[in-house]
Backbone and ligand atoms as CSV (ligand in chain L), in Angstrom:
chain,resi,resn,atom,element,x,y,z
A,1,UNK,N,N,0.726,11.728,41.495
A,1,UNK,CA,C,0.004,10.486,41.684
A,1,UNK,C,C,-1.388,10.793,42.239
A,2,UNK,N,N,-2.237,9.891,42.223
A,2,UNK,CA,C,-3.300,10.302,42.598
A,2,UNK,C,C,-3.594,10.418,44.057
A,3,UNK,N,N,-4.787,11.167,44.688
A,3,UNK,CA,C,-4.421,10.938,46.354
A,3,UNK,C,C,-5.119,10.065,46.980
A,4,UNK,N,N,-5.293,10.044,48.187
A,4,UNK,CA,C,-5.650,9.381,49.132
A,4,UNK,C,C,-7.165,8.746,48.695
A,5,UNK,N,N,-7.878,7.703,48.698
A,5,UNK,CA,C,-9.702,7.699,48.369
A,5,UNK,C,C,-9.080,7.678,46.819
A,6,UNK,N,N,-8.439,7.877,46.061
A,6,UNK,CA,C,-8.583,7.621,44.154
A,6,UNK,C,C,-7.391,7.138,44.254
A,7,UNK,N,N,-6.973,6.055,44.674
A,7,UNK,CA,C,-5.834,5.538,43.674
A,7,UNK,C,C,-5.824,4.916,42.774
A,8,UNK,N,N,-4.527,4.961,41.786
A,8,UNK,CA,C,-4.528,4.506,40.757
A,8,UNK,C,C,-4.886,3.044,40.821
A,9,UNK,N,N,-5.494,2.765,39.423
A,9,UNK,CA,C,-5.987,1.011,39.768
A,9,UNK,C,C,-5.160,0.413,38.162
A,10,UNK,N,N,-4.103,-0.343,38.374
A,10,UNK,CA,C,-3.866,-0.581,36.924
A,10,UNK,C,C,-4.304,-2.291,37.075
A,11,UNK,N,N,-4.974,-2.760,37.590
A,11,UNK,CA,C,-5.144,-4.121,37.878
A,11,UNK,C,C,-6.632,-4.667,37.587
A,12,UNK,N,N,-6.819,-3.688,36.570
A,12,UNK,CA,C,-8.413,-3.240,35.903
A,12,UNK,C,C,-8.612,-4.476,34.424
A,13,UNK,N,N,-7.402,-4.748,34.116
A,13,UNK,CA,C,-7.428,-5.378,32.904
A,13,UNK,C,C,-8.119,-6.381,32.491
A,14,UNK,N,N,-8.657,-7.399,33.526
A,14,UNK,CA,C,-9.432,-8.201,33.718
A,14,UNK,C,C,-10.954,-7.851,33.467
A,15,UNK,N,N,-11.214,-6.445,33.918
A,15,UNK,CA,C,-12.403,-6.314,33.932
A,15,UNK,C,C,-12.889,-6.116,32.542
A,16,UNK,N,N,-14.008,-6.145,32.390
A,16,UNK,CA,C,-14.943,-6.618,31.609
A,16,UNK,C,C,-15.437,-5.216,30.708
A,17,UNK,N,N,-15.514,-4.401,31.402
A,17,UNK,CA,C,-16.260,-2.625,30.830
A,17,UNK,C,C,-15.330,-2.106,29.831
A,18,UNK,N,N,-16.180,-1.765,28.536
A,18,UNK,CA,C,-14.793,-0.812,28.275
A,18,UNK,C,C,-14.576,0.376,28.816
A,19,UNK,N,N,-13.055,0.713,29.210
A,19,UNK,CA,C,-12.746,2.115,28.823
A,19,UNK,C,C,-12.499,2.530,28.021
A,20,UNK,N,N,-12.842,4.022,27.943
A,20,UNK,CA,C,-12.104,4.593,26.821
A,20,UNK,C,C,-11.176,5.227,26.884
A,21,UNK,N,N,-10.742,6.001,25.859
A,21,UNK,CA,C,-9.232,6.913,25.996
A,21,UNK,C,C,-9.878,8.239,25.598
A,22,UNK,N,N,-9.631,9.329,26.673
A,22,UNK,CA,C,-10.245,10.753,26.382
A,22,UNK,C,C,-10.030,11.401,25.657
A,23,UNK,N,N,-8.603,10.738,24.440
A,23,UNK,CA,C,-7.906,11.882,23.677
A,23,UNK,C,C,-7.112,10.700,22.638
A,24,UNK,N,N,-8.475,10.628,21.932
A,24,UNK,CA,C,-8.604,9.669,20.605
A,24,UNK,C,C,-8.887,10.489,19.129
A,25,UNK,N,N,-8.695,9.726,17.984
A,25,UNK,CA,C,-9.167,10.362,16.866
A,25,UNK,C,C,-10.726,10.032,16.639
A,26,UNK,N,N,-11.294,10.927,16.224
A,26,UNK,CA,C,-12.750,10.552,16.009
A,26,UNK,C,C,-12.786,9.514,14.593
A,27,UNK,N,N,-12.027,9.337,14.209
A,27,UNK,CA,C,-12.407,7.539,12.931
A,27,UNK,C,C,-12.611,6.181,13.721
A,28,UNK,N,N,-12.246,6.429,15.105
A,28,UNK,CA,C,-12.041,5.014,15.602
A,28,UNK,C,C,-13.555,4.845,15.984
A,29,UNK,N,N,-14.073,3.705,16.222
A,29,UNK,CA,C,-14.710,2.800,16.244
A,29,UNK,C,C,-15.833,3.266,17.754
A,30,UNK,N,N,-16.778,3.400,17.672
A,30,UNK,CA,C,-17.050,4.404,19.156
A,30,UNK,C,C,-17.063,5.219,19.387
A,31,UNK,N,N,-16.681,6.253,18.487
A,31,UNK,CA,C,-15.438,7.462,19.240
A,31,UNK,C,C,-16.966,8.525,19.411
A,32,UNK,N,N,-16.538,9.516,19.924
A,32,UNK,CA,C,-17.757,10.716,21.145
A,32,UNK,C,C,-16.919,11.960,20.647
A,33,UNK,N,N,-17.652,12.984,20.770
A,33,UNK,CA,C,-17.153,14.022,20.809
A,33,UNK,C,C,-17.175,14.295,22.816
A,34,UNK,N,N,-15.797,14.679,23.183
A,34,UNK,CA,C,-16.113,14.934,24.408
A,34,UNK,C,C,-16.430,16.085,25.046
A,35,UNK,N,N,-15.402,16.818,24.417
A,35,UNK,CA,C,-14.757,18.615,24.494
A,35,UNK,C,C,-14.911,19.621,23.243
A,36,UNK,N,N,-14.702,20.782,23.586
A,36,UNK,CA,C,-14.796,21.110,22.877
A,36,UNK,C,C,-13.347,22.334,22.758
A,37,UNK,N,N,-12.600,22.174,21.935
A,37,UNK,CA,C,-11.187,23.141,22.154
A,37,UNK,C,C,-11.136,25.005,22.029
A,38,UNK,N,N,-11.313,25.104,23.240
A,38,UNK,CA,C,-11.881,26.702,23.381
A,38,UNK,C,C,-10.259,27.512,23.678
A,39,UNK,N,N,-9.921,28.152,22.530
A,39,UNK,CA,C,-8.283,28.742,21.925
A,39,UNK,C,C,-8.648,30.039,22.336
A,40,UNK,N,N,-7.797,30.468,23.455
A,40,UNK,CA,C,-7.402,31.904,23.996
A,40,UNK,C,C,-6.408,32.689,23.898
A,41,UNK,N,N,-5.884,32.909,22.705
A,41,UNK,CA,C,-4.686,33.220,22.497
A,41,UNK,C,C,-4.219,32.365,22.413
A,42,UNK,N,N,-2.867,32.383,22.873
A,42,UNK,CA,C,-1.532,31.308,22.736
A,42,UNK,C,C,-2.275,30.324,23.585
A,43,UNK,N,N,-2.842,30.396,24.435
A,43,UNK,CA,C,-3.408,28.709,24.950
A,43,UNK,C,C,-5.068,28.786,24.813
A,44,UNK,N,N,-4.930,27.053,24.977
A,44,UNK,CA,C,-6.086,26.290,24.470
A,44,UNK,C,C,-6.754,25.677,25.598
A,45,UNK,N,N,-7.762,25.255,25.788
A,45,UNK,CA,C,-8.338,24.337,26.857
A,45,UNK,C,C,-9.543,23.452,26.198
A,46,UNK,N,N,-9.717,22.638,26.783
A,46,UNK,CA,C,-10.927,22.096,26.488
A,46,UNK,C,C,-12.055,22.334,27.196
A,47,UNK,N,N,-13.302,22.281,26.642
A,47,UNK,CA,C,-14.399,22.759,28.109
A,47,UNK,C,C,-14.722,21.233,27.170
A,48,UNK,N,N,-15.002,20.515,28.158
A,48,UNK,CA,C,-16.007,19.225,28.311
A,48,UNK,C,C,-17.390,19.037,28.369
A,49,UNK,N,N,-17.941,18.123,27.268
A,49,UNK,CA,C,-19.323,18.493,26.976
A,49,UNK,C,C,-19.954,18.206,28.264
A,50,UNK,N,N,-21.230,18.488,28.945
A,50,UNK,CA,C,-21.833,17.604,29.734
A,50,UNK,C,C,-22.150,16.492,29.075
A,51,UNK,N,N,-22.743,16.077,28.061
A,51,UNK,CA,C,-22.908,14.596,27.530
A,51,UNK,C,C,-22.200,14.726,26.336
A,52,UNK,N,N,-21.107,13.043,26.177
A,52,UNK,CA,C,-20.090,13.138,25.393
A,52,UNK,C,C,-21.662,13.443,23.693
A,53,UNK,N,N,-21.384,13.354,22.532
A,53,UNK,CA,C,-22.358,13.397,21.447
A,53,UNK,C,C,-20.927,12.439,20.411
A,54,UNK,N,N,-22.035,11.533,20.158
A,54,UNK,CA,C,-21.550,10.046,18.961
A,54,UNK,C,C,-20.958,11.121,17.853
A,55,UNK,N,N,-19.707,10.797,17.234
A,55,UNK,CA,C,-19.194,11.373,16.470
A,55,UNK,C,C,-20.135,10.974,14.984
A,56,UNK,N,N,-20.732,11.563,14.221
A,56,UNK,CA,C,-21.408,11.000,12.921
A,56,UNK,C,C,-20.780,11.296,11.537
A,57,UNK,N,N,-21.134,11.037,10.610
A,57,UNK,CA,C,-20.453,11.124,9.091
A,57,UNK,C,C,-20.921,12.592,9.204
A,58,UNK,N,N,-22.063,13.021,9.585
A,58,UNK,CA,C,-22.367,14.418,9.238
A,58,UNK,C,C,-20.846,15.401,10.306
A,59,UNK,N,N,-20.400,14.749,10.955
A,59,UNK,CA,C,-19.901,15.374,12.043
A,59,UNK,C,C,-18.179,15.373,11.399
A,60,UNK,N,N,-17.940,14.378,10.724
A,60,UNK,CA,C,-16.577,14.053,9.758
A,60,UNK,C,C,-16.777,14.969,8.382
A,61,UNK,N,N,-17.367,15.103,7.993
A,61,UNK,CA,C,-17.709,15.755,6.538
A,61,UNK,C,C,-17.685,17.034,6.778
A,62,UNK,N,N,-17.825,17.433,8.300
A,62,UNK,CA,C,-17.882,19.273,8.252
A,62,UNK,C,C,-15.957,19.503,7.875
A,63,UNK,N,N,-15.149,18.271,8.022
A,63,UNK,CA,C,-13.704,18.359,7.700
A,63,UNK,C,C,-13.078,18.112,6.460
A,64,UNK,N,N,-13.402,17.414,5.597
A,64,UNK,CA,C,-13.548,16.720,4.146
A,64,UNK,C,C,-13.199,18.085,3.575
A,65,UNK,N,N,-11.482,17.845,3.248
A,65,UNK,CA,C,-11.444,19.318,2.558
A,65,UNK,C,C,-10.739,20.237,2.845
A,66,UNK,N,N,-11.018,20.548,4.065
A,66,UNK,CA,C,-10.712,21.722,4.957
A,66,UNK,C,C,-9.118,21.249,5.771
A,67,UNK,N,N,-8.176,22.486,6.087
A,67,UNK,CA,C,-6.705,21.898,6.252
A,67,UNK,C,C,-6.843,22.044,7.849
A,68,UNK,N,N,-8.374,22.664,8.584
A,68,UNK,CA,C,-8.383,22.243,10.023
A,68,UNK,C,C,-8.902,20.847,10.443
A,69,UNK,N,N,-8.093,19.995,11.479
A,69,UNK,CA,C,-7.921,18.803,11.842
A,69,UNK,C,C,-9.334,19.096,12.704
A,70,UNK,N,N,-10.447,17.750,12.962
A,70,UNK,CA,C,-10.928,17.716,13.471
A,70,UNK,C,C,-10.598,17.711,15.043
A,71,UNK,N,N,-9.003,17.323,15.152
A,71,UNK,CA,C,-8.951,17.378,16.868
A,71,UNK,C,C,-8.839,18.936,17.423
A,72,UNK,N,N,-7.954,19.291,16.307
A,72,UNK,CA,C,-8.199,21.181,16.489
A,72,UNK,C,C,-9.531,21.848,17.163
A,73,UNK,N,N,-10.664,20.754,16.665
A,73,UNK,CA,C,-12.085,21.996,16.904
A,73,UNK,C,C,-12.011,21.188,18.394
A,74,UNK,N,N,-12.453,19.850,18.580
A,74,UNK,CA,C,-12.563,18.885,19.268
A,74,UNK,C,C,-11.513,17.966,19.670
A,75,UNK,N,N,-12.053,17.540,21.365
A,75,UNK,CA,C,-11.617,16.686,21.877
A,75,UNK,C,C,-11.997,14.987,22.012
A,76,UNK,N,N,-11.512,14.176,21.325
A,76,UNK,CA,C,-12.382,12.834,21.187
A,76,UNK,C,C,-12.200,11.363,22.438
A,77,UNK,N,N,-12.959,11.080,22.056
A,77,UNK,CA,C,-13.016,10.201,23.356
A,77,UNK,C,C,-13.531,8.723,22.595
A,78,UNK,N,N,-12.496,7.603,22.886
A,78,UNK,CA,C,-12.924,5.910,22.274
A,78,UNK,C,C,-12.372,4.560,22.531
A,79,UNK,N,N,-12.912,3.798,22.641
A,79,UNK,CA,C,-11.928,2.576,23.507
A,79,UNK,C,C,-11.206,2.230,23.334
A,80,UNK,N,N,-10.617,2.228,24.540
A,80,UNK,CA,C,-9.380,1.945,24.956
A,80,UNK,C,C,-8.603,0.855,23.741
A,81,UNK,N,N,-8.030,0.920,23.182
A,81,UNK,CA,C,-7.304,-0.402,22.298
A,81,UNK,C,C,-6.044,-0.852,22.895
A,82,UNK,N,N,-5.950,-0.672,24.251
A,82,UNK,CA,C,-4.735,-1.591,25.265
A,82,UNK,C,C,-3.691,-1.795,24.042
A,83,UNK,N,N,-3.686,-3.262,23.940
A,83,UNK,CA,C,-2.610,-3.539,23.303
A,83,UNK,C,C,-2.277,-3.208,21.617
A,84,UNK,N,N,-3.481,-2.322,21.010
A,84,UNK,CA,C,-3.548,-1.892,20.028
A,84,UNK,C,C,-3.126,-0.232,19.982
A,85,UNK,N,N,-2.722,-0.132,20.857
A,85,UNK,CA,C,-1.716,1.308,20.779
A,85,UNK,C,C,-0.468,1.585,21.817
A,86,UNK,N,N,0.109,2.618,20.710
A,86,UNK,CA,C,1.761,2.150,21.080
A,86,UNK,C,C,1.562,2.929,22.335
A,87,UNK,N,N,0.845,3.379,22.833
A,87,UNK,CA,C,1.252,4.223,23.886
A,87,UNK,C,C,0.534,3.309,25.486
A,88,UNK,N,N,0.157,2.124,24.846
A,88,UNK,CA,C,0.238,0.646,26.248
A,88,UNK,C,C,1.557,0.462,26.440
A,89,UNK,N,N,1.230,0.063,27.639
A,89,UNK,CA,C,3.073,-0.053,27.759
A,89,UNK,C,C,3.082,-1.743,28.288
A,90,UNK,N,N,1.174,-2.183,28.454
A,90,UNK,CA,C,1.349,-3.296,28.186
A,90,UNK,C,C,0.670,-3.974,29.391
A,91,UNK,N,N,0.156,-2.998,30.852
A,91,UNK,CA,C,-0.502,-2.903,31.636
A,91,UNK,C,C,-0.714,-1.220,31.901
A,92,UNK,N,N,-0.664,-0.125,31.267
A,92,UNK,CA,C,-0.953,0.866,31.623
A,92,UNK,C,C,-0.668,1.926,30.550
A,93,UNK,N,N,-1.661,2.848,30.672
A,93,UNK,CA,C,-1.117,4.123,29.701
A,93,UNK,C,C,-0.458,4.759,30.384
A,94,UNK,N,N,0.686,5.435,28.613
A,94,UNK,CA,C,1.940,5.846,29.049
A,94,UNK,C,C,1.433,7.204,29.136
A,95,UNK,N,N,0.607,7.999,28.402
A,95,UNK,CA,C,-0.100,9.665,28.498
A,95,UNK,C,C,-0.286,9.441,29.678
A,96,UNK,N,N,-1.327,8.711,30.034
A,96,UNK,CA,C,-1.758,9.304,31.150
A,96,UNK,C,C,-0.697,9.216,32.654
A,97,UNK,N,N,-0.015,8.530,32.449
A,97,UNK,CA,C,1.288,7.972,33.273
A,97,UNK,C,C,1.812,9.220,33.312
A,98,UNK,N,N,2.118,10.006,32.097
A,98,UNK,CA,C,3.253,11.317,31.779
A,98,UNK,C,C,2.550,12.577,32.106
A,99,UNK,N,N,1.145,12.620,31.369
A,99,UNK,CA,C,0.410,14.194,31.947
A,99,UNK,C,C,0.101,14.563,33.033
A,100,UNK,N,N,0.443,13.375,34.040
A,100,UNK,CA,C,0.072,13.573,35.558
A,100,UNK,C,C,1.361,14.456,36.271
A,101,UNK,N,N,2.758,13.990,35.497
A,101,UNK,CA,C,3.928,14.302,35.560
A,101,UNK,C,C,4.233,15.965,35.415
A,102,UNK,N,N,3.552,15.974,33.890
A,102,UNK,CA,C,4.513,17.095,33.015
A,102,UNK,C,C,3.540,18.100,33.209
A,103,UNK,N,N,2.098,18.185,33.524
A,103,UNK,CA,C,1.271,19.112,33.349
A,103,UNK,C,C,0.827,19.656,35.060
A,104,UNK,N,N,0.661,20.841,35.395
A,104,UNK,CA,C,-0.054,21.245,36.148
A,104,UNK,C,C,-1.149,21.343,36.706
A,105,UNK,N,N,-1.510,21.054,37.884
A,105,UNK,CA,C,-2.787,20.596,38.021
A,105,UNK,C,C,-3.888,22.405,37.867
A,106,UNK,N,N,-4.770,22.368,37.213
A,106,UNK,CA,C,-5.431,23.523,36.812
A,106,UNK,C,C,-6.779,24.031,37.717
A,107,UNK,N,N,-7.479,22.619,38.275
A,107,UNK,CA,C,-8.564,22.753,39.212
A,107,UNK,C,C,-8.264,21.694,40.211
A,108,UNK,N,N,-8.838,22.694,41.044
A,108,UNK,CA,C,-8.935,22.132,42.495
A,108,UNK,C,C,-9.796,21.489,42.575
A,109,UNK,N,N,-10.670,21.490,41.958
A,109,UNK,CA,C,-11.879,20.144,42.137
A,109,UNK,C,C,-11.755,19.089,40.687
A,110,UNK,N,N,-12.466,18.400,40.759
A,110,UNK,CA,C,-13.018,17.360,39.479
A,110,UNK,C,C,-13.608,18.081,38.783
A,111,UNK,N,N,-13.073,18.322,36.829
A,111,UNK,CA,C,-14.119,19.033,36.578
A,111,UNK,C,C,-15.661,17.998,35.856
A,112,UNK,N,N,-16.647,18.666,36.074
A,112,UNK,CA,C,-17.477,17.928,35.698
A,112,UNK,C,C,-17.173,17.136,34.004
A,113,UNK,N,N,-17.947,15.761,34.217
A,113,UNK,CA,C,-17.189,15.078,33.192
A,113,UNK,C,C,-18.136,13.409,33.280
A,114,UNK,N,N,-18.853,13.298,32.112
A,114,UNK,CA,C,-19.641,12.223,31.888
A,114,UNK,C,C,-19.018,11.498,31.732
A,115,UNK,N,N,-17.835,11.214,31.162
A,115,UNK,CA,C,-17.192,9.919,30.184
A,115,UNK,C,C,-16.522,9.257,31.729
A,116,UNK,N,N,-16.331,9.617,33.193
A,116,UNK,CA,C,-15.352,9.276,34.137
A,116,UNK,C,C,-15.498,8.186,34.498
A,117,UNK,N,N,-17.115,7.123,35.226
A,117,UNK,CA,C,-16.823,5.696,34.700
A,117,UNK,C,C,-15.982,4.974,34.065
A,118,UNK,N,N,-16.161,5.387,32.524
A,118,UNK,CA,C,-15.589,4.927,31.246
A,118,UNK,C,C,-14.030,5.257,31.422
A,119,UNK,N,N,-13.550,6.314,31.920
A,119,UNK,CA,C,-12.484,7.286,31.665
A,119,UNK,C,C,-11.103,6.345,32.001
A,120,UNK,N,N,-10.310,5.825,31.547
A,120,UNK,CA,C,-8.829,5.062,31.300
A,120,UNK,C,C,-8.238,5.660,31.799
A,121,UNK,N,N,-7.934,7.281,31.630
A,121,UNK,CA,C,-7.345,8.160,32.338
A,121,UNK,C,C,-7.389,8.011,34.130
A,122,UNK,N,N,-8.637,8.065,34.030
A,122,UNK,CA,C,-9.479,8.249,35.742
A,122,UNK,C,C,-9.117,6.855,36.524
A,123,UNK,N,N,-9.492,5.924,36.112
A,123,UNK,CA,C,-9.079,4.873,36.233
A,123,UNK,C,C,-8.106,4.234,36.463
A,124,UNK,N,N,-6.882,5.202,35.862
A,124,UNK,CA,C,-5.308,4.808,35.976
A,124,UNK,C,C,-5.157,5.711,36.503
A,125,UNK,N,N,-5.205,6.984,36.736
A,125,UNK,CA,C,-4.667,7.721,37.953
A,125,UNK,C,C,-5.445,8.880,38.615
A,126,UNK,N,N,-6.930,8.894,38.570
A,126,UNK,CA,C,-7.716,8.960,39.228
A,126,UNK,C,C,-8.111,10.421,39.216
A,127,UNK,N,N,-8.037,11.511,40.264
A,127,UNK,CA,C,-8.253,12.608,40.122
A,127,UNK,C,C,-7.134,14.159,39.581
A,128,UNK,N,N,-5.846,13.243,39.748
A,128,UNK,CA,C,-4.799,14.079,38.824
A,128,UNK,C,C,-4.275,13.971,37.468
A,129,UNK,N,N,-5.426,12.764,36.945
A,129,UNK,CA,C,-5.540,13.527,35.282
A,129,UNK,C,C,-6.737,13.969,35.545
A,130,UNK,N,N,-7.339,14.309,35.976
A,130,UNK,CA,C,-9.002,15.278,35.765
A,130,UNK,C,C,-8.721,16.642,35.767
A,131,UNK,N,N,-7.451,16.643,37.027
A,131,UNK,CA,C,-6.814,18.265,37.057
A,131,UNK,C,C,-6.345,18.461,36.473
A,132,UNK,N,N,-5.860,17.953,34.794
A,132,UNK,CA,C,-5.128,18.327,33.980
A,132,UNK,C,C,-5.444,17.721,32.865
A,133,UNK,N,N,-6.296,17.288,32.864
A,133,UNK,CA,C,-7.394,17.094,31.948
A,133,UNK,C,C,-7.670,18.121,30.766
A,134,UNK,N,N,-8.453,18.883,30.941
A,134,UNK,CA,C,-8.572,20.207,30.007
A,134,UNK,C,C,-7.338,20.714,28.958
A,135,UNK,N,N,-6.588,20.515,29.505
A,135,UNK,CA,C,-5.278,21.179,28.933
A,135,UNK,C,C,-4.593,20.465,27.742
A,136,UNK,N,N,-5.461,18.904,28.435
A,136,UNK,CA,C,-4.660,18.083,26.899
A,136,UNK,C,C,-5.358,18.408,25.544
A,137,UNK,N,N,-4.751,18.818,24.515
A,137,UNK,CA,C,-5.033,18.856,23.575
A,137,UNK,C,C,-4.492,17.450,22.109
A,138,UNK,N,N,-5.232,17.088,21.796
A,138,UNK,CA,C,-4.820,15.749,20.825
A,138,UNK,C,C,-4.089,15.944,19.379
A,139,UNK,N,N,-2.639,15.635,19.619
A,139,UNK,CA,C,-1.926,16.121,18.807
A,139,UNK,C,C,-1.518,17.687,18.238
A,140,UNK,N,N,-1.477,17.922,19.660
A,140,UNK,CA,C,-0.641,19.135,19.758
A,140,UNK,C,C,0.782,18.940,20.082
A,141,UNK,N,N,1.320,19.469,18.607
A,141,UNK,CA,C,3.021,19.536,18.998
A,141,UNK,C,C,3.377,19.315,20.348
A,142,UNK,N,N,3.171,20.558,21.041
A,142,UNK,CA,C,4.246,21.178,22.330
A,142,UNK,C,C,3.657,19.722,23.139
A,143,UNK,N,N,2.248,19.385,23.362
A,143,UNK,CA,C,2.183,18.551,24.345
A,143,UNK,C,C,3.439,17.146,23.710
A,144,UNK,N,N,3.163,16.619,22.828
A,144,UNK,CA,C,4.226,15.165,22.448
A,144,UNK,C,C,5.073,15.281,22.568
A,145,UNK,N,N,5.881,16.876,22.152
A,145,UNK,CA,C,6.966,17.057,22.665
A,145,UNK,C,C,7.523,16.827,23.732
A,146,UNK,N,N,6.848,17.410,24.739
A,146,UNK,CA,C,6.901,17.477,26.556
A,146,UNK,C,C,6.995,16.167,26.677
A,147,UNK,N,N,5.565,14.940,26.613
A,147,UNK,CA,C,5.762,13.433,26.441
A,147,UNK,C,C,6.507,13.444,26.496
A,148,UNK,N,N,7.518,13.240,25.072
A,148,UNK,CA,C,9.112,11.896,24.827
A,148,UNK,C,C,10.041,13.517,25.256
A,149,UNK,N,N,10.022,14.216,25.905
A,149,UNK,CA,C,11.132,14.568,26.317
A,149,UNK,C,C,12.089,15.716,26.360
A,150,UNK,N,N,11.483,16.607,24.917
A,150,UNK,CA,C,11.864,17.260,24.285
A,150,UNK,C,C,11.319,18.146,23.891
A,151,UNK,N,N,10.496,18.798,24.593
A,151,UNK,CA,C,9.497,20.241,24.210
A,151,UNK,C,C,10.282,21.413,24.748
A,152,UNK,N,N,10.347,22.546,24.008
A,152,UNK,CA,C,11.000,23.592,23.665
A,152,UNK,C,C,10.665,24.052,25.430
A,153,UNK,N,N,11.915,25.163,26.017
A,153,UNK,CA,C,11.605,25.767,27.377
A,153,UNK,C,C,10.714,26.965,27.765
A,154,UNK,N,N,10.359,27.540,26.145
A,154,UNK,CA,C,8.906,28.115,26.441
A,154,UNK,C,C,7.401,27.585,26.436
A,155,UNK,N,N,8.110,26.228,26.457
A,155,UNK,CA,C,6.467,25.323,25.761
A,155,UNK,C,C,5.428,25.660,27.341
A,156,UNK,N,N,4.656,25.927,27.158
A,156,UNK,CA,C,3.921,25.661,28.406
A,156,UNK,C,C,3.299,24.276,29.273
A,157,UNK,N,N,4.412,22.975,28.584
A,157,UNK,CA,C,4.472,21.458,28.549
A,157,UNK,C,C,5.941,21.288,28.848
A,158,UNK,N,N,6.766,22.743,28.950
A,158,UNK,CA,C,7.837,22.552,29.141
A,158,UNK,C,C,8.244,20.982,30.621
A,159,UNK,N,N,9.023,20.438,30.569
A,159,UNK,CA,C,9.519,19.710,31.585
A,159,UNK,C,C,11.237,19.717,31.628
A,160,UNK,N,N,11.813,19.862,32.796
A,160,UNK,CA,C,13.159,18.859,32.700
A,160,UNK,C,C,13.152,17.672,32.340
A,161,UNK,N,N,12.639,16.956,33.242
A,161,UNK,CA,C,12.251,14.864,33.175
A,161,UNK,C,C,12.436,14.250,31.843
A,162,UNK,N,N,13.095,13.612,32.135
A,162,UNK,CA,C,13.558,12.839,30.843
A,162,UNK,C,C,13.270,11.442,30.773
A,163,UNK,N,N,12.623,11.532,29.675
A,163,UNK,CA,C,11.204,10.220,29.288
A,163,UNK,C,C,12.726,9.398,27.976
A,164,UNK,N,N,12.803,8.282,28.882
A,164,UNK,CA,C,13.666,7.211,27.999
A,164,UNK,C,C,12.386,6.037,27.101
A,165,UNK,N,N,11.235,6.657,26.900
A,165,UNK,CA,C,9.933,5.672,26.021
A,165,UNK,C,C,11.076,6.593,24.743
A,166,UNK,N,N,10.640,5.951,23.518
A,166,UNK,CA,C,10.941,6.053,22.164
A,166,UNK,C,C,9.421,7.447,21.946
A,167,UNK,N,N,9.249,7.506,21.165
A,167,UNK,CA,C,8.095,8.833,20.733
A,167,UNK,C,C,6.691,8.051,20.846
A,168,UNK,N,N,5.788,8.821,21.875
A,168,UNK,CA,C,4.277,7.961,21.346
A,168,UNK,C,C,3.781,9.066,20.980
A,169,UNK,N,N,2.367,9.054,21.128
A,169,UNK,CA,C,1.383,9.509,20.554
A,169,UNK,C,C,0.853,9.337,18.532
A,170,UNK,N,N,1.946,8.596,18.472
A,170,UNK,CA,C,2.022,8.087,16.936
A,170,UNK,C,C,0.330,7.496,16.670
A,171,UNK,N,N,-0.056,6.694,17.648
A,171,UNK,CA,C,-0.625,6.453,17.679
A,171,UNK,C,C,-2.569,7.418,16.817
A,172,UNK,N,N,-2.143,8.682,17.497
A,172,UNK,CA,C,-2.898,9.733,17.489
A,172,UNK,C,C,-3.308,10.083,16.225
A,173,UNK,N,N,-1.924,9.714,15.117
A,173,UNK,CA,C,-1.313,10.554,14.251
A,173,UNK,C,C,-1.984,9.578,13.348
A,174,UNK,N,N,-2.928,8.370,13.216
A,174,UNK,CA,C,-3.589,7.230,12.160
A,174,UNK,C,C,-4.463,8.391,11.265
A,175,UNK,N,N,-4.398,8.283,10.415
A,175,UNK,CA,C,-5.811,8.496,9.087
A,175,UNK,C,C,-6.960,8.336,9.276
A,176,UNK,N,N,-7.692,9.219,9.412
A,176,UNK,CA,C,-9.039,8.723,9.299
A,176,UNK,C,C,-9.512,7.287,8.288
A,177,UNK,N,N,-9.995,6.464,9.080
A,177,UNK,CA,C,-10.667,5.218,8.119
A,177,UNK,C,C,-11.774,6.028,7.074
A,178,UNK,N,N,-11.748,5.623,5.622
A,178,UNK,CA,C,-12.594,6.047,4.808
A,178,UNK,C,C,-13.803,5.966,5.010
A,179,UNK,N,N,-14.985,6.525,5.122
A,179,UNK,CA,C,-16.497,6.154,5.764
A,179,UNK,C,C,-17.437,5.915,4.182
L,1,LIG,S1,S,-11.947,14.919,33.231
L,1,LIG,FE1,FE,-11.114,13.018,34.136
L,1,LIG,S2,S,-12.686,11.480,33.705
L,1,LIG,FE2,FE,-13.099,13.186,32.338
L,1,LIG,S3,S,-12.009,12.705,30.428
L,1,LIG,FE3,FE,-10.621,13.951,31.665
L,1,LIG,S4,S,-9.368,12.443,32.817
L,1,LIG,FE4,FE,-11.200,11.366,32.045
C-alpha cells in the first residue's frame, strides 16, 4: 500500500483532469510514448522518457508488417477509460491494485517520471506503483499471468495470492484502430 504523505486516493472520480493509464496500447486516443523497453537478457525494464513524445502515424508505421508488437519496443501511456476497461472494477484499477501486490518494489526513491500528475497508477496508490513501475511491461505473458493468478513458479511475477477477478488485461490485447 502506499505510505504515509501518498495515500491512495480512489475518491478522485469526480475530478475533472484526465488520468491516464501508464500501460496502454498506443491506437488509443491520446496515447504518449512513455518508456522505452530496455531487454537484458531474460528481463526487461522500462527506462521512462523524461518527456512522454505523442505517439504519431510515423511512429505506428515503423510496425505495419513487422511480427514485433509495438509494446515490445515501448511503453504507452493514455486515458484512463474507467468504465471502458475491463480492468475498472468500477471505482479503481485492478493492475494497479495487483502490481503493488505481486511485484517488488525495485527503487527506493520515485523514479523520475513526467506523466505522475496525470499518472492513475500514482494516484491510486501513490509511490508503490512508481517502485514497480519499470518492471511492468504491456502484455507480457508472465506479468497477466501473475495478475489472474496463475504465472508459472519461475516467472519472476511469480506470486502465491490468489486473484478470484476472472482474466484482465484483455483489455490490452484490442487491435490497433486503422489510421
Ligand atoms: S513511475 Fe509512477 S507516475 Fe510514472 S508512470 Fe509509473 S506509476 Fe505512473
Amino acid at each position: 500500500m502506499a505510505e504515509k504523505g501518498m495515500k491512495p486516493d480512489r475518491s478522485f472520480s469526480h475530478a475533472k483532469e484526465v488520468l491516464f493509464c501508464p500501460s496502454a496500447q498506443p491506437g488509443l486516443n491520446q496515447s504518449l510514448i512513455l518508456g522505452i523497453v530496455d531487454k537484458r537478457g531474460d528481463e526487461s525494464q522500462v527506462t521512462l522518457l523524461s518527456r512522454p513524445v505523442k505517439v504519431s502515424v510515423g511512429t505506428m508505421s515503423a510496425f505495419f508488417g513487422s511480427t514485433t508488437r509495438p509494446t515490445e519496443v515501448f511503453r504507452f501511456a493514455a486515458p484512463c477509460e474507467k468504465g471502458g476497461c475491463r480492468n475498472w472494477s468500477g471505482s479503481h484499477c485492478r493492475v494497479a491494485e495487483q502490481l503493488v501486490q505481486i511485484l517488488p518494489a525495485i527503487s527506493a526513491g520515485l523514479p523520475e517520471c513526467s506523466l505522475r500528475p496525470m499518472c492513475r497508477w500514482f494516484q491510486q496508490e501513490g509511490r508503490s506503483a512508481c517502485e514497480r513501475c519499470p518492471q511492468v511491461l504491456t502484455d507480457d505473458q508472465g506479468f497477466e499471468a501473475a495478475l489472474n493468478g496463475s504465472g508459472p513458479v519461475n516467472s519472476p511475477y511469480h506470486t502465491d495470492r490468489v486473484f478470484g477477478e476472472p482474466p484482465i488485461l484483455a483489455e490490452f490485447q484490442r487491435p490497433l484502430p486503422a489510421r
